[in-house]
C-alpha positions in Angstrom: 0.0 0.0 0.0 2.6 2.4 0.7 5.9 2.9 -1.3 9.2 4.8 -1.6 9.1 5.9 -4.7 9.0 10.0 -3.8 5.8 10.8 -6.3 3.4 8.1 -5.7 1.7 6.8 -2.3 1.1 3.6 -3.6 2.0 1.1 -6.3 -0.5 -1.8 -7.9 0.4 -4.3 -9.8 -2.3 -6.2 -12.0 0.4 -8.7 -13.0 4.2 -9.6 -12.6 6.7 -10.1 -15.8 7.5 -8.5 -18.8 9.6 -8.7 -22.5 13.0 -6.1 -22.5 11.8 -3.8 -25.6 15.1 -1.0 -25.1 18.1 -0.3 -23.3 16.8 1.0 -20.6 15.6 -2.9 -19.6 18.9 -4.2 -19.6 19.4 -3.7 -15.7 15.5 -4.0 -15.0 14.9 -4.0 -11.5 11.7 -5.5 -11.5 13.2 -8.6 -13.6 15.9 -8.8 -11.0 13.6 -9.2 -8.0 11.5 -10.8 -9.6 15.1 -13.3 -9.8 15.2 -13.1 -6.4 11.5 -14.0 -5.1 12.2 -17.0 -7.6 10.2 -16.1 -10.3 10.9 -17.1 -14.0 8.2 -14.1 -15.4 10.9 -12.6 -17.9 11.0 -13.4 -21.3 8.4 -13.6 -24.5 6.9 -16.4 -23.3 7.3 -16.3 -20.1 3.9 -16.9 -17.4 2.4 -13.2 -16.2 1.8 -14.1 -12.7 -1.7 -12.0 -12.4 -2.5 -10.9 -8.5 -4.8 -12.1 -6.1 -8.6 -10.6 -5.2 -7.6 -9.9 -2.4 -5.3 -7.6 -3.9 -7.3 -6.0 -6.5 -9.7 -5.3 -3.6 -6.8 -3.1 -1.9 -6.9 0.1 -4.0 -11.0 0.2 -2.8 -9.9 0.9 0.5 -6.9 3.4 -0.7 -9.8 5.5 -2.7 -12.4 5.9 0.5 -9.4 6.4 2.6 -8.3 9.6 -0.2 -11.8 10.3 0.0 -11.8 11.1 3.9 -8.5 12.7 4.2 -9.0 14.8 1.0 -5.1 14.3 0.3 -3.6 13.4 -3.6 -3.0 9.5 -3.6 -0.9 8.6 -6.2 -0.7 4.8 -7.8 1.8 4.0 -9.7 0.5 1.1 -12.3 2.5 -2.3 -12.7 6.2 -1.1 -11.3 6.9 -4.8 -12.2 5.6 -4.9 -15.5 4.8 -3.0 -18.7 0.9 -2.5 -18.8 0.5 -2.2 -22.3 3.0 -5.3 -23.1 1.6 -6.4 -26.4 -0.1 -10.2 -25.1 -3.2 -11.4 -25.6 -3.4 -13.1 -22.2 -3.8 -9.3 -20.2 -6.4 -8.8 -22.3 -8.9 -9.1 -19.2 -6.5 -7.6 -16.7 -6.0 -4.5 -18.8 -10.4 -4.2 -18.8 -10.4 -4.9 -15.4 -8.3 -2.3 -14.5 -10.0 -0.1 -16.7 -13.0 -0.4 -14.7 -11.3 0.2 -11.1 -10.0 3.1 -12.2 -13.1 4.2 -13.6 -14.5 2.7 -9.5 -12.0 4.8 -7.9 -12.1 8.5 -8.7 -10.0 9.8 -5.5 -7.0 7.8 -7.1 -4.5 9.4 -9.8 -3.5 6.5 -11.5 -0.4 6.8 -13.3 0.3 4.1 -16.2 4.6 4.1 -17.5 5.6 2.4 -20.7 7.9 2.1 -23.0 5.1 0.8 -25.5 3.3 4.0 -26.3 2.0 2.7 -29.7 -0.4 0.0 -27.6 -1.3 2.7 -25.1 -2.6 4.6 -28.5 -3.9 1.5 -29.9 -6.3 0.2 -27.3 -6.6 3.6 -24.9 -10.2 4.0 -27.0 -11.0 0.1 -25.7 -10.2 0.9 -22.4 -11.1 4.3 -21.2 -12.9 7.4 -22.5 -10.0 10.1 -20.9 -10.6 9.8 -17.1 -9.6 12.7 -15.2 -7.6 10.1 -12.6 -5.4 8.3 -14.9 -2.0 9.7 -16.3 0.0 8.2 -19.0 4.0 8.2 -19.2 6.7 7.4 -21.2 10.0 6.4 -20.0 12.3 8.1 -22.3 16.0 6.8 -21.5 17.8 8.6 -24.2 17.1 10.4 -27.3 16.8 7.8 -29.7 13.6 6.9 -27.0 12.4 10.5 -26.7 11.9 10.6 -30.4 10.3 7.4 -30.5 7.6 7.8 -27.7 7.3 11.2 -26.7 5.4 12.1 -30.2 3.1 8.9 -29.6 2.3 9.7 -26.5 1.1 13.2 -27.2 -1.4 11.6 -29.4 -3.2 9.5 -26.5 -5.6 11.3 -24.6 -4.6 11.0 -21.5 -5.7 13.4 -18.5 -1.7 14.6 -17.6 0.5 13.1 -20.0 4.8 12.7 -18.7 8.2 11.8 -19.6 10.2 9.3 -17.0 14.2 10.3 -17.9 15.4 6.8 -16.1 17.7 5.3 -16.6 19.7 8.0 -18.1 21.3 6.2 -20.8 22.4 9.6 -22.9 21.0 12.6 -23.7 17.7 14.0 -24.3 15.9 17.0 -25.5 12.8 17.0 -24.9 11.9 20.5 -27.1 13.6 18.5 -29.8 11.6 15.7 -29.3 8.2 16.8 -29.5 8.5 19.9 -32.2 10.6 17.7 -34.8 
């Protein structure tokens, strides 16, 4: 429920694993702990581990709990996974979400990926521009920037962002989206 990351109060994760689509998974930290809990949820075809009810239940509580105190909750969506991974099998985890964020409206959800062509392909199947849920890019050099900061302008998210991690080289981010 409660995290360390310094702009989000929370972290959810639908599912565990994931495919390296850039440099900036080559030292994944998610795929290393996910080494060291024992898992084996890296790789093409690799199992998504997806997470319990009991889990899904949790962010319920975090929204009437944002509700009462009035205070920004932030979530940050599947730390230990990409949620727009292009697999058939999160097909009903992806709708699923969908609808909790659409359940909890004292939540900012905030979605990072390095696959902001999916985000743009099934955003319209998912969500019609909910004012809680944010959409990122992570944009580890400029060769990335280029790529996915121009798609992700297109998606209509609510608050749209640019994660600069890792910092693998450069990037201009004026360059990036007036090119």
């Amino acid at each position: 429920a409660n995290t360390k990351i310094a702009w989000a109060t929370s972290t959810f994760n639908a599912w565990r694993g994931c495919v390296e689509v850039s440099p900036a998974c080559a030292n994944c930290y998610a795929r290393e702990l996910d080494k060291r809990w024992g898992g084996k949820r890296w790789g093409k075809d690799a199992p998504r581990t997806i997470a319990s009810e009991s889990y899904w239940r949790q962010p319920l509580a975090w929204n009437r709990e944002a509700q009462k105190s009035g205070e920004p909750w932030r979530v940050f969506v599947n730390s230990m996974s990409d949620f727009f991974e292009d697999r058939h099998d999160l097909s009903e985890p992806r709708a699923r979400l969908a609808e909790l964020v659409k359940r909890t409206p004292y939540l900012t959800w905030m979605l990072l990926t390095k696959r902001p062509e999916m985000a743009l392909r099934l955003w319209p199947c998912l969500w019609d521009t909910p004012p809680n849920l944010w959409l990122g890019v992570t944009a580890e050099d400029h060769q990335r920037a280029d790529e996915r900061v121009p798609v992700l302008l297109q998606v209509p998210a609510a608050v749209r962002f640019v994660s600069y991690e890792p910092a693998l080289g450069e990037v201009n981010l004026a360059r990036a989206v007036y090119r």
